[in-house]
DOLUMSE-414141 format. One record per residue (C-alpha): residue number from 1; residue in one letter; x, y, z. Coordinates in nm, 4 decimals. Example, Ala and Ser with C-alpha at 12.3 -4.5 7.8 and 13.67 -1.06 7.14 Angstrom:
<pts>
PT   pos   code          u          v          w
PT     1      A     1.2300    -0.4500     0.7800
PT     2      S     1.3670    -0.1060     0.7140
</pts>
This chain:
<pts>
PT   pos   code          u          v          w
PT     1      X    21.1683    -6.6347    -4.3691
PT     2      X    20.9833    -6.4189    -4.1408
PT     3      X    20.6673    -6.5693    -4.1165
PT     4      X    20.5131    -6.2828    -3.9091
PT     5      X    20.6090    -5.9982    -4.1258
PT     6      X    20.4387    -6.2345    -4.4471
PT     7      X    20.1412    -6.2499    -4.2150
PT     8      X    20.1556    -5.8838    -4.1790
PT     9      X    20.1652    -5.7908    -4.5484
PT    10      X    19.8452    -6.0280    -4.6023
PT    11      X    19.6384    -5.7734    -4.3102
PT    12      X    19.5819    -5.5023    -4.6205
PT    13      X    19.3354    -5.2054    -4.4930
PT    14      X    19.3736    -5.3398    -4.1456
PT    15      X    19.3951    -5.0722    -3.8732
PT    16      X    19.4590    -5.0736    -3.5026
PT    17      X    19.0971    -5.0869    -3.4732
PT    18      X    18.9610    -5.3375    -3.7598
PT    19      X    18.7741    -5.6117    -3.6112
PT    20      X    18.9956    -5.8749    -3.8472
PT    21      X    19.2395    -5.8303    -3.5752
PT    22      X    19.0260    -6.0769    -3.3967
PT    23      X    18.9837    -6.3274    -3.6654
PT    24      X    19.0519    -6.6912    -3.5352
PT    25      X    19.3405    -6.7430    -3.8302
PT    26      X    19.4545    -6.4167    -3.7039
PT    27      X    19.4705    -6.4743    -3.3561
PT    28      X    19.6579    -6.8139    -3.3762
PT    29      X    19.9506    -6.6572    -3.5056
PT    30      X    19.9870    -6.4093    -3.1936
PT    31      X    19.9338    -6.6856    -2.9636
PT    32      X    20.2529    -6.8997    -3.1034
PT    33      X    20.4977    -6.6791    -3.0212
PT    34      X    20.7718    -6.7132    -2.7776
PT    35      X    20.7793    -6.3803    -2.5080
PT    36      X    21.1248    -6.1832    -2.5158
PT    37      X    21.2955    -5.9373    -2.3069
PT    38      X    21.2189    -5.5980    -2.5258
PT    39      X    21.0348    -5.2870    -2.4970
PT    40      X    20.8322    -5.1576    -2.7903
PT    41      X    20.9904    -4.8200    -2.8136
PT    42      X    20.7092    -4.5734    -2.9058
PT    43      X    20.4703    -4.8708    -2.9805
PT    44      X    20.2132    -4.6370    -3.1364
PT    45      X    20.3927    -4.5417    -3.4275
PT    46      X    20.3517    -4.8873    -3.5531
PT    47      X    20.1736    -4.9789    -3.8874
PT    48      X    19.9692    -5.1908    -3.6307
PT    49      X    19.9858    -5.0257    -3.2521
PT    50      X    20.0272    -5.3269    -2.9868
PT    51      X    19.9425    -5.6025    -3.2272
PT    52      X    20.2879    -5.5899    -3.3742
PT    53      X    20.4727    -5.5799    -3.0967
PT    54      X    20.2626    -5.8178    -2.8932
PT    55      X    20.2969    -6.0377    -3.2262
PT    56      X    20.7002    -6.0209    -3.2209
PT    57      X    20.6944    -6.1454    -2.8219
PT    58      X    20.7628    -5.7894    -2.6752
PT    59      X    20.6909    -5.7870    -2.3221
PT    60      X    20.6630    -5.4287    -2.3248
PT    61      X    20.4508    -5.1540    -2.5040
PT    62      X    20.4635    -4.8252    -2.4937
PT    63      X    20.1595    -4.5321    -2.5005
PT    64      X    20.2524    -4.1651    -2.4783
PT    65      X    19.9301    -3.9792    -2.3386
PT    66      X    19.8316    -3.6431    -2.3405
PT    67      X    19.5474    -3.5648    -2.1017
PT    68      X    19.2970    -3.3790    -2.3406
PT    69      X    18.9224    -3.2796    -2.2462
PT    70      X    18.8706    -3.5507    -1.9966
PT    71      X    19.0704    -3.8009    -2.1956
PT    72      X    19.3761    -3.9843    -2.2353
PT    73      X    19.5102    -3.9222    -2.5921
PT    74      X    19.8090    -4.1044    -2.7803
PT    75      X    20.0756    -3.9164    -2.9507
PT    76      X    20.4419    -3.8044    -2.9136
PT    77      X    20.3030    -3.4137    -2.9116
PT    78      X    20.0207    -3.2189    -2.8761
PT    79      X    19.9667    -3.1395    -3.2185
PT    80      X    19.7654    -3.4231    -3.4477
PT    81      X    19.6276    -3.5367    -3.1286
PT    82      X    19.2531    -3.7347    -3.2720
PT    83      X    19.0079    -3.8198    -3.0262
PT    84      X    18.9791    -4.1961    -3.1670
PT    85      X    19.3686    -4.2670    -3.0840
PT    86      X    19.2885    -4.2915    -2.6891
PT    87      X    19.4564    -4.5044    -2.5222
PT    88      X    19.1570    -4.6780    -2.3870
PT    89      X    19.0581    -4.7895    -2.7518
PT    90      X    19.4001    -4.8740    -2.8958
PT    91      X    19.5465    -5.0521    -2.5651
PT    92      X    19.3275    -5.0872    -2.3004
PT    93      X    19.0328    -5.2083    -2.4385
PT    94      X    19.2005    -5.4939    -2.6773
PT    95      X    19.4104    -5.5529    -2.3980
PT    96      X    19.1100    -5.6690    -2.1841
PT    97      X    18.9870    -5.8608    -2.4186
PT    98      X    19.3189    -6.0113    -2.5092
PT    99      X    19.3447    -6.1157    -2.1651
PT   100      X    18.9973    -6.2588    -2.0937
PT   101      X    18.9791    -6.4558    -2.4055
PT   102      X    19.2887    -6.6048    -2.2468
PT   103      X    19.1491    -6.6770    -1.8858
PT   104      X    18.8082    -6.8273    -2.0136
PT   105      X    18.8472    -7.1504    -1.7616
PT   106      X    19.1165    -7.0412    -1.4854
PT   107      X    19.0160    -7.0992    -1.1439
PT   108      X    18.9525    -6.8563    -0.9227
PT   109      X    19.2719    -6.6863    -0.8410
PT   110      X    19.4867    -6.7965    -1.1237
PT   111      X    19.5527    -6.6142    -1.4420
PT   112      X    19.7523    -6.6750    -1.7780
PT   113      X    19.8863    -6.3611    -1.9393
PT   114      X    19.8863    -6.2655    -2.3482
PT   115      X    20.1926    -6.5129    -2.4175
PT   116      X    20.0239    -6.8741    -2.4472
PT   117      X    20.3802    -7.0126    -2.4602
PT   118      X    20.4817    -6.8423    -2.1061
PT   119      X    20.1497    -6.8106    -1.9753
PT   120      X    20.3041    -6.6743    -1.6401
PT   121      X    20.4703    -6.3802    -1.8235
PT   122      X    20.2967    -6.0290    -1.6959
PT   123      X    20.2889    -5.7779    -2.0104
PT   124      X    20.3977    -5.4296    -1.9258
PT   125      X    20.2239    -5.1194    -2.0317
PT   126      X    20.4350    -4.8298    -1.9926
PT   127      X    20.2511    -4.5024    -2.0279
PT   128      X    20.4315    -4.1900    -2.0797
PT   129      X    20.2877    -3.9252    -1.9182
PT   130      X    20.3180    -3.5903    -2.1901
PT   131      X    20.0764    -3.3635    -1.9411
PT   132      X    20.0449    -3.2504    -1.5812
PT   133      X    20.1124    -3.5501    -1.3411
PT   134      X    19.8465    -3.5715    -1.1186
PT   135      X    19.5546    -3.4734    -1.3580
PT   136      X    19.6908    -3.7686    -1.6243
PT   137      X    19.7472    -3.9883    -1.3266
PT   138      X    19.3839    -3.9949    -1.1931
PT   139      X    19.2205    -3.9843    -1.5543
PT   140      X    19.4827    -4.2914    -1.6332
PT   141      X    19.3845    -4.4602    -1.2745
PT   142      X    19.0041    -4.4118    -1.3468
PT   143      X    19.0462    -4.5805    -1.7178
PT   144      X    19.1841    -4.8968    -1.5640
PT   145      X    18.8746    -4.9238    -1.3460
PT   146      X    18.7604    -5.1812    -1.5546
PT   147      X    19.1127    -5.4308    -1.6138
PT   148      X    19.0798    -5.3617    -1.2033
PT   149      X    18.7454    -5.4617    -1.1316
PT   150      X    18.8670    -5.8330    -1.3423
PT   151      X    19.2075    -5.8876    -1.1405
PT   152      X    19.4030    -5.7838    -1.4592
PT   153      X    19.6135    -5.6025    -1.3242
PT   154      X    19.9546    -5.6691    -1.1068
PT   155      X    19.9173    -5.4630    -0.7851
PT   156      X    20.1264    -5.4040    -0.4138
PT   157      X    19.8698    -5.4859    -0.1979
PT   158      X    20.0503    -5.3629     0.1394
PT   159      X    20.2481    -5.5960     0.1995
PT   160      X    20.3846    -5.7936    -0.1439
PT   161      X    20.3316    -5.7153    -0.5209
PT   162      X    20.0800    -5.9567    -0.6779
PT   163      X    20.1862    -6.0076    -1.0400
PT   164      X    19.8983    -6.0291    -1.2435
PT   165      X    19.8627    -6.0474    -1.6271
PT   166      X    19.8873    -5.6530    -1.7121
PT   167      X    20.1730    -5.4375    -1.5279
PT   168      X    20.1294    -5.0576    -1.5652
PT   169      X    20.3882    -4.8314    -1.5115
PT   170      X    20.4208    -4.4710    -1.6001
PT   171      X    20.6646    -4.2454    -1.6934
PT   172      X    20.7907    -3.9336    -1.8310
PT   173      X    20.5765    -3.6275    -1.6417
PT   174      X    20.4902    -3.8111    -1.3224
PT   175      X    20.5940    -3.7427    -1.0090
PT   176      X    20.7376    -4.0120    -0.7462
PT   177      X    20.4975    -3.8560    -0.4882
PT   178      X    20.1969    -3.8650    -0.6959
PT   179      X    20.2452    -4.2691    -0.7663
PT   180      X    20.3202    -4.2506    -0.3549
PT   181      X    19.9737    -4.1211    -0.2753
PT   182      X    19.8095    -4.3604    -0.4959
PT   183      X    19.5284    -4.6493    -0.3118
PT   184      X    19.8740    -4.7829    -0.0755
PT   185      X    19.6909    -5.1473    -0.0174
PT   186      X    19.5733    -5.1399    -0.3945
PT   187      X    19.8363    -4.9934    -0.5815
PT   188      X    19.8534    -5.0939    -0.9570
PT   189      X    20.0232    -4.8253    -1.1260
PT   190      X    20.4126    -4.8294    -1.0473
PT   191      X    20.7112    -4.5788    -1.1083
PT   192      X    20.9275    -4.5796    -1.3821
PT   193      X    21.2596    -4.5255    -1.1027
PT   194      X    21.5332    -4.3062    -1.2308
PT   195      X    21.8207    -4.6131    -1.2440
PT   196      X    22.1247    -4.3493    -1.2424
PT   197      X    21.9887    -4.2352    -0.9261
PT   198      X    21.8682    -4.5413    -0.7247
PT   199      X    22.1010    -4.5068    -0.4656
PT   200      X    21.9648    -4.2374    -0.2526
PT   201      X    22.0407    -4.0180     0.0721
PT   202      X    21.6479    -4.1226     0.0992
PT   203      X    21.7493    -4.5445     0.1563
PT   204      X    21.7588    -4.6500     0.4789
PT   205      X    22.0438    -4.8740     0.5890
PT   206      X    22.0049    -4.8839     0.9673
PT   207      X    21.8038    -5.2105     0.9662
PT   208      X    21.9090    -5.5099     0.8650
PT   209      X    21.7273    -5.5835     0.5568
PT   210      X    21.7786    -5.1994     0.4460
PT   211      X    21.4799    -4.9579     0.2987
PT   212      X    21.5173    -4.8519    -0.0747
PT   213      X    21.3051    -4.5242    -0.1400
PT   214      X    21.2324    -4.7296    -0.5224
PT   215      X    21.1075    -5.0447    -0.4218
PT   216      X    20.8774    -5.3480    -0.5391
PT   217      X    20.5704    -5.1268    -0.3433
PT   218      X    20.5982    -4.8348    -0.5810
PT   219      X    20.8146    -4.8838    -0.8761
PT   220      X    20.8975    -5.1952    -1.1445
PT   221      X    21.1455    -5.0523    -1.4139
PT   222      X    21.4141    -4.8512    -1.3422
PT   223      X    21.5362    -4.6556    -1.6296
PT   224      X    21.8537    -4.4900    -1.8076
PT   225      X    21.9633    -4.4186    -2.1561
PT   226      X    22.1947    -4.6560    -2.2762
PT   227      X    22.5070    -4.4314    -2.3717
PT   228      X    22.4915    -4.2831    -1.9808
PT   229      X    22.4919    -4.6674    -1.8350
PT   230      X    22.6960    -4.7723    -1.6021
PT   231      X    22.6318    -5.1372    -1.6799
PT   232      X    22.9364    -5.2874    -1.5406
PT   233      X    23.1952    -5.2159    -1.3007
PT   234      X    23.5784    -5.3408    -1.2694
PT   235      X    23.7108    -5.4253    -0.9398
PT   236      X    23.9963    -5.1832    -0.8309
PT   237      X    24.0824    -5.4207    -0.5141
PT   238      X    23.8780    -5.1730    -0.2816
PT   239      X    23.7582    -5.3293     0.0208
PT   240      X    23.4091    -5.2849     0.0691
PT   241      X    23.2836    -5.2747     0.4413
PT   242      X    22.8885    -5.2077     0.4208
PT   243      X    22.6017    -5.3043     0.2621
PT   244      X    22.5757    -4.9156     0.1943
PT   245      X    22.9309    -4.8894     0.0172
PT   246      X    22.8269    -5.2361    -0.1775
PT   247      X    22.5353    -5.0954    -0.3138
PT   248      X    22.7012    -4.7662    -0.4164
PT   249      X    22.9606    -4.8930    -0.6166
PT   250      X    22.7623    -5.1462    -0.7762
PT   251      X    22.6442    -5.1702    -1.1403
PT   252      X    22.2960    -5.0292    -1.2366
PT   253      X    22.1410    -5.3533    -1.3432
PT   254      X    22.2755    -5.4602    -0.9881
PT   255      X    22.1354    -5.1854    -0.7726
PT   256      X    21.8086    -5.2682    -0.9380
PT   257      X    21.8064    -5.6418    -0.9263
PT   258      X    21.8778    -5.5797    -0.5302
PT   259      X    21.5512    -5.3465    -0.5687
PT   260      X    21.3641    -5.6234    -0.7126
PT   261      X    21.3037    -5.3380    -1.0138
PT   262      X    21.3878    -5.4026    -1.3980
PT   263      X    21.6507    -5.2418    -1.5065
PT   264      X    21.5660    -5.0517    -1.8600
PT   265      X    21.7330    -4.8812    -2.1296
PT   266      X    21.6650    -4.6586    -2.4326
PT   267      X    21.8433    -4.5143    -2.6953
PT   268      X    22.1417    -4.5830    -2.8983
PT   269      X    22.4849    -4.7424    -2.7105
PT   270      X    22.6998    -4.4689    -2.8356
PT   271      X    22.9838    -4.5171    -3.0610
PT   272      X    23.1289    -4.7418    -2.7864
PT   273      X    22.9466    -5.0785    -2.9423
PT   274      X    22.9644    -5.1270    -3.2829
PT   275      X    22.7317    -5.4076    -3.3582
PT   276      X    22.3297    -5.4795    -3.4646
PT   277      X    22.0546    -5.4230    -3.2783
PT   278      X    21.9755    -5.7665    -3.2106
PT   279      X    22.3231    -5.8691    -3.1202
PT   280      X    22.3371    -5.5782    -2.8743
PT   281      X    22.0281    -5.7089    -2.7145
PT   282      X    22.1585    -6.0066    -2.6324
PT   283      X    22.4570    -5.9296    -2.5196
PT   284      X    22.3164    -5.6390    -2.2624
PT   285      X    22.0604    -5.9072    -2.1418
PT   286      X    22.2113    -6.2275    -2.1528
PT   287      X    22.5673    -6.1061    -2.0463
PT   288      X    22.5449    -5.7847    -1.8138
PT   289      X    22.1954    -5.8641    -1.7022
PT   290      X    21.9699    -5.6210    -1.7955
PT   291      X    21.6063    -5.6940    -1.7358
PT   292      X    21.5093    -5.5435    -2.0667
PT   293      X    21.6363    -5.3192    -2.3716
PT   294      X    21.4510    -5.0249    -2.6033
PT   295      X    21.4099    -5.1747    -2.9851
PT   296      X    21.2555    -5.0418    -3.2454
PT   297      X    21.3403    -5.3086    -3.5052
PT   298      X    21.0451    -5.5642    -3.4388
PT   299      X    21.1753    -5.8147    -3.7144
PT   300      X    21.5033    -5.8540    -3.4512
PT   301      X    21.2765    -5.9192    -3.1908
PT   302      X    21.0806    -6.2033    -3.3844
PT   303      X    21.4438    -6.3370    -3.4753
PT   304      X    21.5227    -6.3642    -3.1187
PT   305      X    21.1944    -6.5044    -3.0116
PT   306      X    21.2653    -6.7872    -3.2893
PT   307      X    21.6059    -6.8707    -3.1212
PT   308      X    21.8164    -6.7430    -3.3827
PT   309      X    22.0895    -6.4668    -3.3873
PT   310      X    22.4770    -6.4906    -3.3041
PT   311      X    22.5883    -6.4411    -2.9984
PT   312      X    22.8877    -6.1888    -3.0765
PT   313      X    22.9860    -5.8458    -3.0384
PT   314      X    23.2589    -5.6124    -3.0923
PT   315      X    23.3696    -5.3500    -2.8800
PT   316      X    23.5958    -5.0848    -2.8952
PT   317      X    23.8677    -4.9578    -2.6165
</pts>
C-alpha cells in the first residue's frame, strides 16, 4: 500500500499554497522518507508542486520561469502565466522555511538538508530558464538573496564548492558565460553542462591535473536525453595513450564523474529498453552509474525509496 499517495487523497482542497501543508501530522510524513536519486520532471504540474516530490524522496525539482514584469513566473509557456505561481511563493519561500525548521539547533557552520533520514543530502532546484538569459539570471540571483543571506545555499567560493542544503542550477535559456560572470568567490547558481559535449577543444590537458571548461566552479548536472546517451562503451582493444584520448572515448556518466558533475537524463530510453520506469531507474543508476534519472511517475519513486522493486531488465539487440 502506498501510504503516501493515501496521505495525499486525505489533503482535499489543499493547494501549493494552503497553510495545512505545514500541519505537524502533515509534516511528519515528509520527514520519514528515504532521499532517492530522481528528478521531478516538470515538478509544477503536480497536484501538489514540490510537496509531492519532496514527499516521494526526489532530490530534484524542477521550476520553469518566465521573467515577467520584474518577476519570476512558473509555467511551461507564456500563455496562463498568473502572477501568484512565482517561483518565489511556490519554491523558494517553502523551501526556506523547510530548511530552517530543519536547522533550528545546528551549530554554527553545520546544516541538515530537507531529508531527516540523510540529513547531509543537498536538494537541487533546477530552474529552467523560458526567457532572455541574463535578465532571468539576475531577477533569479536577486530572489535567492534571502536563502543567501541564511547559508542555504551550496556555493564555489574560489577555491572549492561548499555543499549546502539547497543547490540551484539553471537551465534551458542560459548562457555558460552568463553563469561565468556571476559573484566568482560567491557563486551559488551552477550550469546545467551539455553532457554530449563535455569534452571540449576548450579543456586544458597540458597540466597535470587537466582543466575541464564544465567544472565543480560553475556547473553540477550535466545533461542529455536519454535515447541520445552514450551510457556505456565496449572496449575494441584500442590502446589508449593520454589522459586526453581516455577521456574522449569514455562514457558520459564517466566524463562527468571525472568532472565531479552529475550526470542527468530526460526523456524516454527509446525503443531500445523495454521495461518500467522504475526498473529502468535502477538499472541506469545502480548499474551504468548515472547520478540521476527524469521520472514523472512519483508512486515509482516512493517504491524505490521503500526498498522495493526488482532489479531486472530486458533489452533488445
Amino acid at each position: 500500500e502506498d501510504n503516501f499517495i493515501f496521505s495525499l487523497s486525505t489533503w482535499t482542497n489543499i493547494h501549493w499554497s494552503s497553510p495545512e501543508i505545514w500541519d505537524p501530522v502533515r509534516q511528519e510524513e515528509i520527514r520519514k522518507v528515504m532521499p532517492v536519486a530522481v528528478h521531478s520532471h516538470n515538478d509544477y504540474t503536480r497536484r501538489i508542486p514540490l510537496w509531492e516530490a519532496i514527499g516521494s524522496g526526489c532530490v530534484s525539482v524542477e521550476a520553469d520561469v518566465h521573467f515577467d514584469r520584474s518577476d519570476l513566473l512558473v509555467g511551461h509557456s507564456a500563455r496562463g502565466l498568473k502572477r501568484e505561481d512565482s517561483i518565489k511563493a511556490m519554491y523558494l519561500e517553502p523551501l526556506e522555511r523547510l530548511i530552517g525548521s530543519r536547522n533550528g539547533d545546528v551549530v554554527e557552520g553545520g546544516w541538515r538538508g530537507v531529508f531527516e533520514k540523510v540529513p547531509e543530502q543537498t536538494l537541487v532546484l533546477l530552474v529552467d530558464l523560458k526567457t532572455e538569459s541574463r535578465q532571468t539570471l539576475q531577477e533569479l540571483s536577486r530572489q535567492l538573496q534571502s536563502l543567501r543571506e541564511l547559508d542555504y545555499l551550496t556555493y564555489w567560493n574560489g577555491t572549492s564548492r561548499i555543499i549546502r542544503p539547497l543547490t540551484v542550477v539553471a537551465s534551458g535559456k542560459v548562457a555558460f558565460e552568463d553563469i561565468l560572470a556571476l559573484n566568482p568567490t560567491h557563486r551559488d547558481i551552477f550550469f546545467d553542462a551539455p553532457l554530449a559535449s563535455l569534452h571540449t577543444p576548450k579543456d586544458d590537458w597540458t597540466t597535470s591535473s587537466p582543466t575541464h571548461a564544465y567544472n565543480i566552479s560553475n556547473s553540477y548536472y550535466a545533461s542529455s536525453e536519454l535515447k541520445d546517451g552514450i551510457i556505456s562503451l565496449a572496449s575494441d582493444g584500442v590502446k589508449i595513450s593520454s589522459p586526453e584520448e581516455h577521456d574522449a572515448s569514455s562514457s558520459q556518466p564517466e566524463q562527468a564523474k571525472s568532472r565531479g558533475l552529475v550526470s542527468r537524463y530526460w526523456g524516454s530510453a527509446g525503443p531500445k529498453y523495454q521495461t518500467s520506469e522504475q526498473v529502468m531507474w535502477r538499472y541506469f543508476t545502480e548499474v551504468i552509474g548515472i547520478g540521476i534519472i527524469n521520472m514523472d511517475d512519483m508512486a515509482a519513486v516512493r517504491d524505490r525509496s521503500r526498498g522495493m522493486g526488482k532489479m531486472a531488465i530486458q533489452e533488445k539487440n
